[in-house]
C-alpha positions, 0 to 999 in steps of 0.5 A, spaced: 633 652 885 631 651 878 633 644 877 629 639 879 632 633 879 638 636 884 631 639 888 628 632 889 635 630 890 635 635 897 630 633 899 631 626 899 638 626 901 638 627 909 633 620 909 637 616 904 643 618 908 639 615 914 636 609 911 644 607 908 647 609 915 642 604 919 643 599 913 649 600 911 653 600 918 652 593 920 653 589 913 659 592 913 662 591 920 659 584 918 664 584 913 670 586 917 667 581 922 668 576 917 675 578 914 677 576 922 678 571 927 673 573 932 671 568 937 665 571 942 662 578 942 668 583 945 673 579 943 679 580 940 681 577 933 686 576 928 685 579 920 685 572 917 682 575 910 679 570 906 679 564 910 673 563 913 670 564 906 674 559 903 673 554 909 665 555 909 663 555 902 668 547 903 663 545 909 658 542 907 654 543 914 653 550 910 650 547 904 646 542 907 643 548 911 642 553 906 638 548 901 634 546 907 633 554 906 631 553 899 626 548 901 623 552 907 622 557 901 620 554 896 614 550 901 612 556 905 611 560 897 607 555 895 602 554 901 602 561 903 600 563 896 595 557 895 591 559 902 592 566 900 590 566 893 583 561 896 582 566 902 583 572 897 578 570 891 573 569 897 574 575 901 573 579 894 565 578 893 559 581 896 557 578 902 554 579 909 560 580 914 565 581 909 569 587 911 568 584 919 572 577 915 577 582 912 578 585 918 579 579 922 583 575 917 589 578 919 589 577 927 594 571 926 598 576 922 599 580 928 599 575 934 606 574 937 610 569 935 612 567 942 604 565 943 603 562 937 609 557 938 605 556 945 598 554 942 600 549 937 605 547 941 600 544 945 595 543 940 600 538 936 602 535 943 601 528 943 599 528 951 594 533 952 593 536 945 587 537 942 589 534 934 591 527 935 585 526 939 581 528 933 586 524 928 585 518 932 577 518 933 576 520 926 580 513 924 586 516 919 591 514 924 590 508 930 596 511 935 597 519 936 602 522 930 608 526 933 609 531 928 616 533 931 618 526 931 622 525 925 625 531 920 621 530 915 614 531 920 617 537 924 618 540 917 612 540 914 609 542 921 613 548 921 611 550 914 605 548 916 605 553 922 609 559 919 604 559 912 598 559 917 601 566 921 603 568 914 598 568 909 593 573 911 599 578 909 599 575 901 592 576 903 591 583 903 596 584 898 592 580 893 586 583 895 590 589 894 591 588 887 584 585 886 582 591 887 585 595 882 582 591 876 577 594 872 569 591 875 567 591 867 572 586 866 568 581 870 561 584 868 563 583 859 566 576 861 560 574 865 555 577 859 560 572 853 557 567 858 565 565 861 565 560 867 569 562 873 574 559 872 576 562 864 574 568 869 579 566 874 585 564 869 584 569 863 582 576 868 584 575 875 591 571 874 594 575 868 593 581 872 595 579 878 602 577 876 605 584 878 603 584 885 604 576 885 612 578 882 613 583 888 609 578 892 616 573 891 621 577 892 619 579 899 616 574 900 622 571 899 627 575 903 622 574 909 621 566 909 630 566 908 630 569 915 625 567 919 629 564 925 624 565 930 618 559 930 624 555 927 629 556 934 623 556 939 619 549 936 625 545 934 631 549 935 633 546 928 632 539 930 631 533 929 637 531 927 637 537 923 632 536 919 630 543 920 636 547 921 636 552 915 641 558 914 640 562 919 639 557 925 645 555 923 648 562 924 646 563 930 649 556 933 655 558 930 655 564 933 651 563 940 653 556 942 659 554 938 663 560 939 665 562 932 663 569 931 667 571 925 664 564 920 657 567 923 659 573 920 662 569 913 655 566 913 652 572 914 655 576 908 655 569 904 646 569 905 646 577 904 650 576 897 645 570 895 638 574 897 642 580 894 642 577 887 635 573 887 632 580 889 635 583 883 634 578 878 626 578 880 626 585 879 630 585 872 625 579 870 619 583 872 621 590 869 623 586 862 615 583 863 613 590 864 616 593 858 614 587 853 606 588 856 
């Protein structure tokens, strides 16, 4: 075969197939999904068209939610890249140890959620836990803090939760990408007698943009979806206060028996995701193309 366009495309071709088919195959049921009036798995269901998407996007319980999501986002983008970025800067010099530290960082990344939820479930625990004894002995609160009590408690302890279980991996990625900046760049810097932060914010941060834009488009689409530390410390509560898009979809489908608006809101959260992830990568390509 002489065209190697059309040869790349033969050899690529049977994995692409694979990759939509796996993909492809559950958005677009649950696009068929949402275009009935299904109730519970297995159940049959009248086509009703659009309504389910004229009567979701005037429910302001989706809304709320998916701004909550937003915020979810936006609050675990900023802690996990500061922690990340702190753990990273260390973790690139030349110390005793430092391929042990790299190594070991990434436990919490790898521990099951299951046994996360478990350990600070109890260490947040007013009854027995290990940090309101010490908040209360160290002076900064006269009574032990229930840090699920209120909406806006749980939902910072949340954060605080998932970014503790996620910064490790923007860790190595950043140290990833730390690694591929010229070391003659740092030495010319350090000779013209450049502090650490001119270092920091004139070589490391300009040329780690690239990996921190990839960074914000998976970082986005995997902080969105995370159901799983949410449903099993809070179940979206209290009052609400931590139900975002996808606690929201499961209690539509789950617990209130709505399976076709699950869908709706499904389709509705992909097409959202969809558009961020393009945009984020138009921007970066036109970044790209002025550098």
């Amino acid at each position: 075969m002489r065209n190697p366009t059309l040869l790349a495309f033969v050899f690529v071709a049977p994995a692409m197939s694979v990759l939509l088919l796996i993909l492809g195959w559950p958005l677009v049921s649950a696009i068929i999904l949402s275009l009935q009036d299904v109730r519970s798995v297995g159940s049959p269901g009248a086509w009703i068209g659009l309504d389910n998407y004229a009567k979701l996007l005037a429910d302001p319980s989706l809304w709320r939610a998916t701004g909550m999501s937003i915020a979810w986002v936006a609050a675990n983008a900023v802690l996990q890249t500061t922690l990340a970025m702190i753990a990273a800067l260390v973790l690139s010099q030349n110390f005793p140890g430092v391929r042990i530290a790299r190594t070991w960082i990434i436990l919490t990344w790898i521990v099951p959620t299951v046994v996360v939820v478990i350990i600070w479930r109890w260490l947040f625990s007013t009854s027995g836990g290990m940090i309101n004894p010490l908040i209360v002995q160290s002076g900064l609160s006269a009574r032990p803090i229930g840090f699920f009590s209120t909406p806006w408690m749980a939902f910072a302890t949340l954060v605080f939760i998932n970014s503790w279980r996620w910064f490790p991996f923007v860790t190595l990625m950043l140290l990833a990408g730390m690694t591929r900046i010229p070391g003659d760049l740092y030495e010319a810097a350090r000779i013209d007698g450049a502090s650490a932060w001119k270092r920091f914010s004139r070589i490391t941060w300009p040329l780690l943009k690239p990996t921190l834009g990839v960074l914000s488009v998976v970082g986005t689409l995997l902080s969105f979806n995370v159901f799983d530390i949410i449903w099993l410390m809070t179940a979206g509560g209290p009052a609400g206060g931590t139900r975002t898009l996808p606690v929201l979809i499961y209690e539509t489908a789950f617990k209130g028996y709505r399976l076709s608006e699950a869908a709706t809101m499904s389709v509705i959260a992909t097409v959202l995701l969809l558009t961020f992830a393009l945009l984020t990568v138009r921007s970066l390509d036109r970044q790209e193309e002025r550098a």
